[in-house]
TORKOL-4160 file (C-alpha; in steps of 0.2 Angstrom, whole numbers, padded with zeros to 4 digits, m for minus):
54
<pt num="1" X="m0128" Y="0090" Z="0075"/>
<pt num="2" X="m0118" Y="0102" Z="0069"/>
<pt num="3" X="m0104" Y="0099" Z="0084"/>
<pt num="4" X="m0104" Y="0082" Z="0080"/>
<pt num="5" X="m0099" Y="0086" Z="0059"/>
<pt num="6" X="m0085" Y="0095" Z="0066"/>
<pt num="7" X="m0079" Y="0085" Z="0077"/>
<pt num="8" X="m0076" Y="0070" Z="0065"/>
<pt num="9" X="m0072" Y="0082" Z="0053"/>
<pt num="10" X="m0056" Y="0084" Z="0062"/>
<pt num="11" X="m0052" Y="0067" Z="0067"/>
<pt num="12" X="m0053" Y="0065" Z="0048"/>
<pt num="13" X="m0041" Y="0078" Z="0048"/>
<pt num="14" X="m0032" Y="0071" Z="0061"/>
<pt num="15" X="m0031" Y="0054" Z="0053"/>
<pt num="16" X="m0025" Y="0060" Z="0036"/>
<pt num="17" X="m0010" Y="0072" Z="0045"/>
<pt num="18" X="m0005" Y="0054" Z="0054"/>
<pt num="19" X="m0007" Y="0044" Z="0039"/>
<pt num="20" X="0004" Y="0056" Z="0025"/>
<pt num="21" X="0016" Y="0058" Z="0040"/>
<pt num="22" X="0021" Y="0038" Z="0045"/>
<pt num="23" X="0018" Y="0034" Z="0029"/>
<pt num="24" X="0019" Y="0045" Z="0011"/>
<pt num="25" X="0022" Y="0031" Z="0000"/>
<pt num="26" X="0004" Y="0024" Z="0006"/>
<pt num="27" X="m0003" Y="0040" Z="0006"/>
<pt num="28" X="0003" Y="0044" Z="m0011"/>
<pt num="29" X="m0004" Y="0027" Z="m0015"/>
<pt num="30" X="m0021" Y="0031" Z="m0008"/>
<pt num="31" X="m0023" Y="0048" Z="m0017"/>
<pt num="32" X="m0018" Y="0039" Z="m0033"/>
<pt num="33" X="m0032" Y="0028" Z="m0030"/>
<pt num="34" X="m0044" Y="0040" Z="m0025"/>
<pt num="35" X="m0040" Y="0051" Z="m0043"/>
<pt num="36" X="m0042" Y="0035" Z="m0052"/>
<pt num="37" X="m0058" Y="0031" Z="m0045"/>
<pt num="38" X="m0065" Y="0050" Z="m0049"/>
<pt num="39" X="m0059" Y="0048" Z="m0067"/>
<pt num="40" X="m0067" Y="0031" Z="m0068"/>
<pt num="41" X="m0086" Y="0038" Z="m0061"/>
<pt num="42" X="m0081" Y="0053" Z="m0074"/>
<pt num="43" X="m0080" Y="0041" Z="m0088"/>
<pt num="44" X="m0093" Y="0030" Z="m0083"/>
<pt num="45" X="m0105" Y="0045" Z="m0084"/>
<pt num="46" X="m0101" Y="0049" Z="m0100"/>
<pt num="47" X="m0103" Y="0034" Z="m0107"/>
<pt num="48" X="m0122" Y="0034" Z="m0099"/>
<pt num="49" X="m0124" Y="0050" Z="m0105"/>
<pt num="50" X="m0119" Y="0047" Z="m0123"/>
<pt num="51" X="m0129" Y="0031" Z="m0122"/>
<pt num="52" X="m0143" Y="0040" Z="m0119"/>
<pt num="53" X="m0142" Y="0054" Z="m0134"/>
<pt num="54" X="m0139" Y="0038" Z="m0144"/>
């Protein structure tokens, strides 16, 4: 089990590498998206948290 975690935790690794070196506008792009998305579940919990006191 744990051998297979590692091994696709480097192909994530590797995929990443190969993505922010052919292409930094996309991945640019794609860690914009990804922040975006983390601020959005942030903001959408606190609205179910206030929700709730209320």
């Amino acid at each position: 089990m744990a051998q297979a975690r590692k091994i696709a935790l480097i192909i994530v690794v590797i995929f990443v590498l190969y993505t922010i070196i052919t292409s930094p506008p996309r991945a640019a792009e794609l860690v914009q998206m990804g922040f975006q998305a983390i601020s959005d579940a942030a903001h959408s919990v606190g609205e179910f948290m206030t929700q709730l006191i209320k």
